[in-house]
N, C-alpha and C positions, 0 to 999 in steps of 0.2 A: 220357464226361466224369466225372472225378474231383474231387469237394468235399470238402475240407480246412479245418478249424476250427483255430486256436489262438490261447492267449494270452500277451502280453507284458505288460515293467513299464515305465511312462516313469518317470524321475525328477518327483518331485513339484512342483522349479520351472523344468518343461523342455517344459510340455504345449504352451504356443505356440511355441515355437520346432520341438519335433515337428511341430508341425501345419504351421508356414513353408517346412520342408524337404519334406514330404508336397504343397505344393499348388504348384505341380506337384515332381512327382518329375524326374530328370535325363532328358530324352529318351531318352536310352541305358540310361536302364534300364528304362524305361518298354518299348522296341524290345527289349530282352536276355528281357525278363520272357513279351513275344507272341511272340518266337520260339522259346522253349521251351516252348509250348504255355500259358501262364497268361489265364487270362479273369477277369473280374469279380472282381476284387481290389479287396477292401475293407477297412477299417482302421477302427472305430469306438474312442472315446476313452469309460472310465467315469473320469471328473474323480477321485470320491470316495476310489476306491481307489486310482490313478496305473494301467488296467489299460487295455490296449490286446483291444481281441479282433479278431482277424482271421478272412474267408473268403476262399477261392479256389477257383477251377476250373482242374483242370490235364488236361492229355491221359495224362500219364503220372508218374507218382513219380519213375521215374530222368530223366526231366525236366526234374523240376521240382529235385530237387539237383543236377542237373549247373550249375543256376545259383548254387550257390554260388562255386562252379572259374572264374566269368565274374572279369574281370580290374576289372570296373564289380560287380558286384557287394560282389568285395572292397573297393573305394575305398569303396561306399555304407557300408558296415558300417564301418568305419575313420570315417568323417564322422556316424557316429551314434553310436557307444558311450560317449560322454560325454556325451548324456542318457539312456541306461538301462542295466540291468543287462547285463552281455556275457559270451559267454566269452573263453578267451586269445586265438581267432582273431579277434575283433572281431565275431560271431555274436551277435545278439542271443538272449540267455536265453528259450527259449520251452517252452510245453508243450503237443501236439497233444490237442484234445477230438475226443472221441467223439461220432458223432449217433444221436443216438436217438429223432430224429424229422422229417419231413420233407410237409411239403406242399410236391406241384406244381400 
């Protein structure tokens, strides 16, 4: 298993609405996300800075992007990018962190 950090930006008057749409997420992507191998996906919210930090566990990289190509996938990304930063394909803006430390 493969664990993956990174972090996002929500817009600053968008954190409960993020949070409405996160609890629960759409069945089908929730199903889209464990059938490409994703485990324990997390999503924590720092208020102060508008900065989302994420982890996951994936089986594989190619994977775990081949869920972008999911046709739910791109609907989610389309129903989110007007609370945070995006790119042109409706992707949210993110940057993968490095671990540099790790207790099991």
């Amino acid at each position: 298993m493969l664990r993956k950090a990174f972090v996002m930006q929500v817009n600053p008057d968008c954190h409960d609405e993020y949070a409405r749409r996160h609890n629960p997420i759409w069945p089908e992507l929730a199903q889209t996300l464990k059938n490409h191998g994703a485990h324990h996906y997390a999503i924590w919210l720092d208020a102060q800075r508008n900065l989302l930090f994420a982890t996951v566990e994936i089986e594989s990289e190619a994977r775990w992007q081949a869920i972008a190509a999911t046709e739910v996938c791109q609907r989610w990304w389309a129903s989110m990018a007007a609370l945070m930063p995006s790119n042109a394909d409706n992707s949210p803006q993110s940057r993968e962190l490095t671990q540099v430390f790790w207790l099991e």
